[in-house]
C-alpha positions as CSV (number, residue, x, y, z in Angstrom):
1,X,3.4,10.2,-22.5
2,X,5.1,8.2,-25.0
3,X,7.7,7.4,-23.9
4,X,6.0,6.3,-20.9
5,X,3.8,4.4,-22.7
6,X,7.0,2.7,-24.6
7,X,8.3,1.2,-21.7
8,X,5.4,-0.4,-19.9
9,X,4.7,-2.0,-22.7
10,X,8.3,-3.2,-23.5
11,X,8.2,-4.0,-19.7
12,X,4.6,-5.5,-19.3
13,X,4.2,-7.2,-23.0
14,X,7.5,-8.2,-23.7
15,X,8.7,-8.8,-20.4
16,X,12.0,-7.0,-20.8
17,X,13.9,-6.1,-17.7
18,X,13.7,-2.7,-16.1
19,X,14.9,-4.1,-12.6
20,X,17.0,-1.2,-10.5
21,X,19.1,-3.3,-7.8
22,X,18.6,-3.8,-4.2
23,X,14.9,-6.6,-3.8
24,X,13.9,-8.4,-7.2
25,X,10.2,-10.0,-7.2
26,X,9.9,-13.6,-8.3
27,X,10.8,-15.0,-11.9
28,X,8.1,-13.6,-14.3
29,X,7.6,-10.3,-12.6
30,X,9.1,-7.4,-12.9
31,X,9.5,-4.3,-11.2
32,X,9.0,-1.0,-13.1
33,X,10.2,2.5,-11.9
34,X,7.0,4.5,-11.5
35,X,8.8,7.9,-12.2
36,X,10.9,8.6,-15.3
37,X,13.5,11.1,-15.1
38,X,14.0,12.8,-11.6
39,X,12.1,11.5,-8.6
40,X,10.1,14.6,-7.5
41,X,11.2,15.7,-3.4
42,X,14.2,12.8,-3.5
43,X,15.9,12.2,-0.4
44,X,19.1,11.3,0.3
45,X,19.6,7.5,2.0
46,X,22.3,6.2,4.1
47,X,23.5,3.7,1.2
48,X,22.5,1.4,-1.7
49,X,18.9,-0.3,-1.6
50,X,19.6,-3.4,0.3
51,X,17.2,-6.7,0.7
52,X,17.7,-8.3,4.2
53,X,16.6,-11.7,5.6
54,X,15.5,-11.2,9.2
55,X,15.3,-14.8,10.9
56,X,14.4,-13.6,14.6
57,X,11.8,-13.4,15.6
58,X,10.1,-15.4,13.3
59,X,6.5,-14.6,12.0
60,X,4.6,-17.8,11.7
61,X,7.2,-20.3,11.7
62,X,9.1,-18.7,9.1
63,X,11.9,-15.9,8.2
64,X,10.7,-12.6,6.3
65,X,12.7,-10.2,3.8
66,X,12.5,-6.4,4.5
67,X,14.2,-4.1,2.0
68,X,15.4,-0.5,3.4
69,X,17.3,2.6,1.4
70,X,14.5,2.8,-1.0
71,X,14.8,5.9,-3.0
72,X,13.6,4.6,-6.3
73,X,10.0,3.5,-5.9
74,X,8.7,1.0,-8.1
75,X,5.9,-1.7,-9.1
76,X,5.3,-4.9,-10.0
77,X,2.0,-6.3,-11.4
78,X,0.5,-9.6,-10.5
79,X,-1.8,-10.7,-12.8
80,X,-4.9,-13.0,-12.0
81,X,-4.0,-16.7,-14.2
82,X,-7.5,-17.8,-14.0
83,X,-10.5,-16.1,-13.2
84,X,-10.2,-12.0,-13.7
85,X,-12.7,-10.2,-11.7
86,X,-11.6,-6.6,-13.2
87,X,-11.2,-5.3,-9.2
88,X,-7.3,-3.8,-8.9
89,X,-5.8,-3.8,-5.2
90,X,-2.7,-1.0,-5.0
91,X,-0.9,-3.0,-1.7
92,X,1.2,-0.8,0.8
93,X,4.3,-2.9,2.8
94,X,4.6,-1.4,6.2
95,X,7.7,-0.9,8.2
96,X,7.2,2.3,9.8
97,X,8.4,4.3,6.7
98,X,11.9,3.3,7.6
99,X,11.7,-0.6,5.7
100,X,9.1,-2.3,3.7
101,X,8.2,-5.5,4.8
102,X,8.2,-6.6,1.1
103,X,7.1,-10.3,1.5
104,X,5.1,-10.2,4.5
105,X,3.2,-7.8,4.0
106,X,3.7,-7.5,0.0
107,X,4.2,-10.2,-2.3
108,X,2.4,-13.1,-0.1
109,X,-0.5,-10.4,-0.4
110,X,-0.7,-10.4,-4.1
111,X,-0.6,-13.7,-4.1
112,X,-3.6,-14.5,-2.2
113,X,-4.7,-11.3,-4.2
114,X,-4.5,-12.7,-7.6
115,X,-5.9,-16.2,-6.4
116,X,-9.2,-14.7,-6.2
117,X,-9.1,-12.8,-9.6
118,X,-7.9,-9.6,-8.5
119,X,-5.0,-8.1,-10.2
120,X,-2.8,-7.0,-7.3
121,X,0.2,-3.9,-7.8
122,X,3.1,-3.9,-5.1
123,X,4.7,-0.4,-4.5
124,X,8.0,-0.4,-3.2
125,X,7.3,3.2,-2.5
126,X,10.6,5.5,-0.9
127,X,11.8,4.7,2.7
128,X,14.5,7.0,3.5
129,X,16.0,5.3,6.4
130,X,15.6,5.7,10.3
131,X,14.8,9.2,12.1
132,X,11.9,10.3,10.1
133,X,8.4,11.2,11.8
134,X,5.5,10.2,9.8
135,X,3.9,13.2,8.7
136,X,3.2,15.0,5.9
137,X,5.6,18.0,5.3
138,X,8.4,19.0,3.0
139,X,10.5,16.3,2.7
140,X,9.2,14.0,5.2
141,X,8.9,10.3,4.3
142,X,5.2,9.7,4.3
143,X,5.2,13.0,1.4
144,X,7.7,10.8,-0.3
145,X,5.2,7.9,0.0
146,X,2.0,9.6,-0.9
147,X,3.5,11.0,-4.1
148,X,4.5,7.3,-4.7
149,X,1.0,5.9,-4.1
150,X,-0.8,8.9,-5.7
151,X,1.4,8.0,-9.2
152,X,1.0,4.5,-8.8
153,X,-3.1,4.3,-7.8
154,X,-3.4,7.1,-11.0
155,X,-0.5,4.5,-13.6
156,X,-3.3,1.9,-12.3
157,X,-6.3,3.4,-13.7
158,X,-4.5,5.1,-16.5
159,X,-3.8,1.6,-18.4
160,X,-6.7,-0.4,-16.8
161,X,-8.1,-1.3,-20.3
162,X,-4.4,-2.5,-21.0
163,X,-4.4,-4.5,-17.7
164,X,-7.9,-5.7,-18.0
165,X,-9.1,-3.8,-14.8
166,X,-12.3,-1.9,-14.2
167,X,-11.3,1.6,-13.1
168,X,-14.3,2.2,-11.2
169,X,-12.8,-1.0,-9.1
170,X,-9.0,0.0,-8.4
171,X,-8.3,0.5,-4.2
172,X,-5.7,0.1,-1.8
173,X,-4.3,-2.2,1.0
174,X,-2.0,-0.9,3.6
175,X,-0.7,-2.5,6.8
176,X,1.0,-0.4,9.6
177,X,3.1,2.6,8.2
178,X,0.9,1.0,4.7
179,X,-2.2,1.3,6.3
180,X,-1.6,5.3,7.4
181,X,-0.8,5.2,3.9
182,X,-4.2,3.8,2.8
183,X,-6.2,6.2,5.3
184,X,-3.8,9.1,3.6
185,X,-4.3,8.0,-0.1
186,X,-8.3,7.9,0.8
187,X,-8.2,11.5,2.2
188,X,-6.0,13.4,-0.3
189,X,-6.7,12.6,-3.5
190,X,-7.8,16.1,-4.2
191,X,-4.6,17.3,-5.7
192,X,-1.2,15.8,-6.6
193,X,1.6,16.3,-4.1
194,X,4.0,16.1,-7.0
195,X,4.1,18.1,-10.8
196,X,2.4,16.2,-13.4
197,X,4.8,14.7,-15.8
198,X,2.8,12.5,-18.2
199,X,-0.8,11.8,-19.2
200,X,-1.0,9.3,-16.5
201,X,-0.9,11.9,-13.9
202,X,-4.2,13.5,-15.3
203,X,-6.2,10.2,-14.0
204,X,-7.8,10.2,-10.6
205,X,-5.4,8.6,-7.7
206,X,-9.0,8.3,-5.3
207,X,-9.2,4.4,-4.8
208,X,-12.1,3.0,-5.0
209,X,-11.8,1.6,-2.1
210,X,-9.3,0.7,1.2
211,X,-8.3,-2.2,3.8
212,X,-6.1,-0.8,6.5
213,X,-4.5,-3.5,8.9
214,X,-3.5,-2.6,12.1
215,X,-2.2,1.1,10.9
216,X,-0.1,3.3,12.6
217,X,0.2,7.4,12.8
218,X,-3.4,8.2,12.6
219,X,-4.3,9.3,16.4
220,X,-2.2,12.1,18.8
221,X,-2.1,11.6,23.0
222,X,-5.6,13.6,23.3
223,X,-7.2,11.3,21.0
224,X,-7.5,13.2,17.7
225,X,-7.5,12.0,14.4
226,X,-4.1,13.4,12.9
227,X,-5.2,16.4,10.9
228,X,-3.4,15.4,7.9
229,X,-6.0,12.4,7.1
230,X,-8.6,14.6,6.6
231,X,-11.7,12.4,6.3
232,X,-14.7,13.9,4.3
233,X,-18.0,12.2,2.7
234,X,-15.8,11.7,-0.3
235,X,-13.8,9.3,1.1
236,X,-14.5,5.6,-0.1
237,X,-15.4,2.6,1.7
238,X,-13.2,1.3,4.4
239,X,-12.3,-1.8,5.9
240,X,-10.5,-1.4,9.7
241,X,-8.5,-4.3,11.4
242,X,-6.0,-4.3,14.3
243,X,-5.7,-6.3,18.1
244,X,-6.4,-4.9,20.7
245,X,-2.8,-6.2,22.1
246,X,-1.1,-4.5,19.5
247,X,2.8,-3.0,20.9
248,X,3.6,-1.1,18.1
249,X,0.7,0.7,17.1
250,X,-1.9,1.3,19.4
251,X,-5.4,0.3,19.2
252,X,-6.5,4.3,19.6
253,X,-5.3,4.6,16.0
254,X,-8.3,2.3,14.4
255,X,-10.7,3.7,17.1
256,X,-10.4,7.2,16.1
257,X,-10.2,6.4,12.4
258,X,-13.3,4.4,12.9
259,X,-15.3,7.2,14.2
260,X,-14.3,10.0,11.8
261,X,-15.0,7.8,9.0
262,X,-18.8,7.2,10.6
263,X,-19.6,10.7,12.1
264,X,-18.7,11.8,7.7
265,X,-20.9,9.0,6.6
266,X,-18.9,6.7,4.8
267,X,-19.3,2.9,4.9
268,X,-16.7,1.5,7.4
269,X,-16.2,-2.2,8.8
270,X,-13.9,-2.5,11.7
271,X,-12.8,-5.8,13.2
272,X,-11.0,-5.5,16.7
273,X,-9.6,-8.9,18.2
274,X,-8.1,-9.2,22.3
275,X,-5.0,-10.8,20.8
276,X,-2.7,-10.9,17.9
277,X,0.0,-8.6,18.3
278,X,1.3,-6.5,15.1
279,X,3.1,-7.5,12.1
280,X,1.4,-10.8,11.0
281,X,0.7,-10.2,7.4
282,X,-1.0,-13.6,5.9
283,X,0.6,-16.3,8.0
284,X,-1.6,-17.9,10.3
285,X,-1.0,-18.2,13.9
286,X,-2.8,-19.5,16.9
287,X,-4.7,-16.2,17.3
288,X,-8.2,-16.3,15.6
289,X,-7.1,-12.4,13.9
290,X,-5.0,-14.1,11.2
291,X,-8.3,-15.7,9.9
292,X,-8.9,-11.4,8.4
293,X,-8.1,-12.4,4.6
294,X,-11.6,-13.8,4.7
295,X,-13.3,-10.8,6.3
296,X,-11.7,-8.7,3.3
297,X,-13.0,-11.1,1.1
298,X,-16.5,-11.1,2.6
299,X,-16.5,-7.1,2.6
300,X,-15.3,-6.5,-0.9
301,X,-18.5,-9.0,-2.3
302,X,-20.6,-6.2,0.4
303,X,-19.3,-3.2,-1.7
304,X,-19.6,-5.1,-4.9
């Protein structure tokens, strides 16, 4: 614990640099390895963390960076400059656990995040590469994930007086593979996936609450909830948002989500629009969808 302790603080007070290669946030943020020591069920990867600018298509207008070959997980902390509402938002790149859509749908989050007084905490949780189902199992690459989002969630409300953050007030934003892994950190909080190694590990990794955006992996072809998001009373508010037009991840998988979450009683806000497509993050585009960052806002004054 002390040694933990040591080097966020180095890290998060001083500002020294832990940075592990491959994707590097923006000058005066830094990215700290969540684990110390051995990452617990570590994967092999095809090659070295790599940061790529994909051009085409374009997502409003613009180019976006995707890193891949992540096998140490990491996070960086954005702080609010102004205003400092003490609410914490854990935020979950999606990519279909094969990339992580890191400024899409990470960094232009915590941005937007932190403009409205919320401290915002990017995971670059472990992508192992292409040809791996999303399901939770020894060694497959949402396990990898979870035990990267349980840690960080638990870090979170471990140092919240340090971070000035209410940990009564610390949840979780996910979009596609991010959003399963919002509906998973929400249903299996119950016990760590991975040994304890530090006090941090003895905090509670429930969120408080979660915004899924057009996730993926929760629904089968008969139209079942998959059985490892088991949703109980327990489970904290949720916030549900996808198009109807969506090609990569089906509609089905909000529409099943949505009514497990209701017939177990917990408060659940779902927006479906015709159009939009999948993979938007932020950026506005002609579709009235990419107008959801003030539905989130709206529903997080509802929940207080």
């Amino acid at each position: 614990m002390q040694r933990l302790v040591s080097v966020l603080c180095l890290v998060f007070t001083f500002g020294l640099s832990a940075q592990p290669p491959g994707w590097q946030p923006s000058p005066g943020h830094t990215q700290v390895p969540i684990w110390l020591g051995t990452v617990p069920d570590a994967q092999s990867v095809a090659g070295p963390e790599t940061a790529t600018t994909k051009s085409e298509p374009p997502v409003g207008g613009r180019s976006w960076v995707y890193v891949s070959n992540v096998s140490r997980p990491t996070m960086t902390v954005y702080s609010p400059k102004g205003k400092n509402t003490g609410t914490a938002v854990v935020v979950f790149p999606g990519g279909g656990y094969e990339i992580l859509a890191i400024d899409l749908e990470g960094t232009e989050v915590c941005d937007w995040l932190t403009s409205k007084g919320i401290t915002c905490v990017l995971l670059k949780y472990r992508v192992p590469g292409k040809g791996h189902y999303a399901k939770l199992g020894p060694l497959s690459s949402s396990l990898m994930a979870l035990e990267d989002a349980q840690r960080t969630v638990g870090l979170v409300r471990f140092h919240a007086t340090e971070w000035k953050i209410d940990p009564h007030k610390i949840g979780v934003l996910g979009f596609s593979a991010g959003g399963h892994l919002s509906a998973a950190m929400t249903t299996r909080f119950e016990r760590r996936l991975s040994p304890p190694v530090d006090a941090a590990d003895n905090a509670s990794c429930r969120p408080d609450f979660a915004v899924a955006l057009y996730p993926g992996h929760l629904w089968n072809d008969n139209f079942e909830l998959n059985p490892g998001i088991p949703v109980t009373p327990q489970t904290p508010p949720t916030f549900l948002l996808q198009a109807e037009n969506d090609p990569v991840d089906n509609v089905n998988n909000s529409l099943v989500y949505y009514a497990a979450l209701k017939k177990a009683g917990v408060p659940v806000e779902m927006h479906l629009y015709a159009e939009g497509g999948h993979a938007f993050g932020l950026r506005r585009t002609t579709f009235p969808i990419t107008g959801w960052p003030q539905l989130v806002e709206k529903w997080l004054g509802t929940i207080g």
